[in-house]
Residue, then its C-alpha position, 0 to 999 in steps of 0.5 A: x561365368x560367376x552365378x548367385x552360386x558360385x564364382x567363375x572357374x578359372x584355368x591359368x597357364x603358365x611357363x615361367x614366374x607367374x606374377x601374372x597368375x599370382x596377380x590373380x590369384x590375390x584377385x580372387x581372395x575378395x569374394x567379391x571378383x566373382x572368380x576363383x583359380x580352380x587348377x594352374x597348368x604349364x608345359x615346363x616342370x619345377x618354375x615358380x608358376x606351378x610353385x605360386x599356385x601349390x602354395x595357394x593349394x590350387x591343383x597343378x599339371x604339366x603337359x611337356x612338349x617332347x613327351x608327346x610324339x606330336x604337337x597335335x597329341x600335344x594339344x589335344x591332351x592339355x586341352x583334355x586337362x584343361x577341360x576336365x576342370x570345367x573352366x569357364x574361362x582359360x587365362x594364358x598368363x605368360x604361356x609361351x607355346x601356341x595351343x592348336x586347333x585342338x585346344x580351340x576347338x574345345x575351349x574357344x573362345x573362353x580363352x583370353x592371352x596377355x601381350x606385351x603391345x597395343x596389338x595388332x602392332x608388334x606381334x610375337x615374342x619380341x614386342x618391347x624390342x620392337x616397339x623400341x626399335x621402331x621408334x614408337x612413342x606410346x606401346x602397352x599391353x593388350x588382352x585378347x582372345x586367343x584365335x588361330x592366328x599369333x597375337x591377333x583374336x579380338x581384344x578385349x582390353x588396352x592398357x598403354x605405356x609411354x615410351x621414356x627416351x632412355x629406355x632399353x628393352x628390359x626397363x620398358x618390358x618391367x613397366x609394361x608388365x606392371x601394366x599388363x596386370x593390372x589390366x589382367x586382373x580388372x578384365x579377368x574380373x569383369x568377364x568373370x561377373x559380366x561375360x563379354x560377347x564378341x560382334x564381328x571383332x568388338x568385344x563387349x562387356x555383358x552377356 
């Protein structure tokens, strides 16, 4: 994590728009958050992520899905690209593919993953609409490191949205994610600077 020396290293991932990562990306501008975004990554080309991060000359790449003959090789080769950074910690910001066994194997548990409700509800891609479905009253986002399960690693924060009576799928997700970055960058900053440690799935702040 961050030292007298030199800021953490952060790798992001990303699949679409990157307000997550460009969240970020502001954060570390103040010295002061103790984290800086050392490469971005994504497994699509030409999204506005990659885009955000080449106009803040942070280095880029891309790892496709169907250019590999197997998911595994998948895996194995973005974990490869990830490390060669020599993260201190990976950021899923929006990363819309599942990273194997592979991946963890060389990274965890430095890597952390955003999701649009108060886990262990509601996981998967459909969060906000089934939050909204069943009815609930409060959701949110949550932050946690990212295990072999969907959604279900140990978390390390909670930020919660109320649910208003008109709300669709669209209006609530909008105002979870204005949530969920914020929460991203005050939890991001605080590993970088204090590190957490993880006791039988409570994670700590602190090293």
């Amino acid at each position: 994590m961050a030292t007298a020396n030199r800021p953490a290293r952060i790798v992001v991932l990303v699949s679409g728009a990157g307000t997550n990562l460009q969240a970020l990306i502001d954060a570390c501008a103040d010295p002061a958050y103790g984290a800086e975004v050392v490469a971005v990554g994504a497994d699509r080309e030409a999204i506005e992520g990659l885009a955000r991060a080449e106009r803040a000359g942070i280095e880029t790449f891309t790892r496709r899905l169907p250019e590999f003959a197997t998911r595994e090789e998948w895996d194995r080769s973005l974990a490869e690209v990830v490390a060669s950074h020599e993260p201190d910690l990976v950021v899923l910001a929006g990363f819309m593919k599942l990273v194997g066994e592979g991946f963890l194997a060389a990274l965890a548990p430095r890597v952390v993953n955003t999701h649009p409700a108060l886990c262990p509800s509601f996981p998967g891609t459909t969060g906000p609409a089934d939050a909204l479905a069943h009815g609930v009253k409060v959701t949110g986002a949550t932050l946690f490191v990212v295990d072999g399960g969907v959604d279900t690693g140990p978390i390390v924060a909670q930020v919660a949205v109320p649910v208003e009576d008109d709300d669709d799928v669209e209006a609530l997700h909008e105002r979870i994610k204005v949530a969920e970055r914020g929460m991203l960058v005050d939890a991001v900053g605080r590993i970088a600077r204090e590190g957490i440690t993880i006791t039988n799935r409570k994670v700590r702040f602190g090293s």
